[in-house]
N, C-alpha and C positions, 0 to 999 in steps of 0.2 A: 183588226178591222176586217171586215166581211170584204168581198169582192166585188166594188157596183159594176162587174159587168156582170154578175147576175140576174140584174134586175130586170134587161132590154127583153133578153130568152121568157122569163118569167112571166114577165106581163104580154108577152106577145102571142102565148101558148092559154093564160087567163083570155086574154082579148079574142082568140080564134073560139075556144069553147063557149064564150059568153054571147058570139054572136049567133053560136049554133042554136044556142039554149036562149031568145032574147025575154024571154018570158019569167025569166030566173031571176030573182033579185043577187047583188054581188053575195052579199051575207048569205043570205041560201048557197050560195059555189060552197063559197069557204066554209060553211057548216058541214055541208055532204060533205068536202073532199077530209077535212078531219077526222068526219067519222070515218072515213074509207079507209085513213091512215090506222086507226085504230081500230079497226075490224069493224065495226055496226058501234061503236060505245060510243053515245057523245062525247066529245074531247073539248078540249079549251085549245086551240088553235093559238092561241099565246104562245104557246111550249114547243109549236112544230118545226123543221127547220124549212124554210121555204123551196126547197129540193124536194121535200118527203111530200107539202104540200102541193106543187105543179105538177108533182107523179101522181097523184092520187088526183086531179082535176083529169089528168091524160086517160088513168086507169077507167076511170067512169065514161069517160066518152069512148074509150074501145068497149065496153062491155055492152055500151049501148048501142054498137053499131054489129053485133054479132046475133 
């Protein structure tokens, strides 16, 4: 079984980026941050582990602030 205290960090790092970006539908996060996981290739976000995904929501919002 996975570890629900994953989830509080998780959504609270989704929750700060999405209010940065409010313009952003959820589905578009999680589309870019997929592809970020997988270099620029669309991915199926199905298969990500949601670690790999909130580093890649993190990743994009440093790259945008450089």
């Amino acid at each position: 079984m996975r570890d629900p205290k994953r989830i509080r960090p998780a959504l609270e790092r989704l929750r700060s980026y999405w209010l940065s970006h409010p313009d952003l539908r959820l589905g578009q996060i999680i589309v870019n941050a997929a592809s970020e996981v997988h270099k620029g290739i669309s991915s199926d976000a199905f298969y990500i582990e949601d670690d790999q995904l909130i580093q890649a929501v993190m990743d994009m919002w440093k790259e945008e602030q450089i």
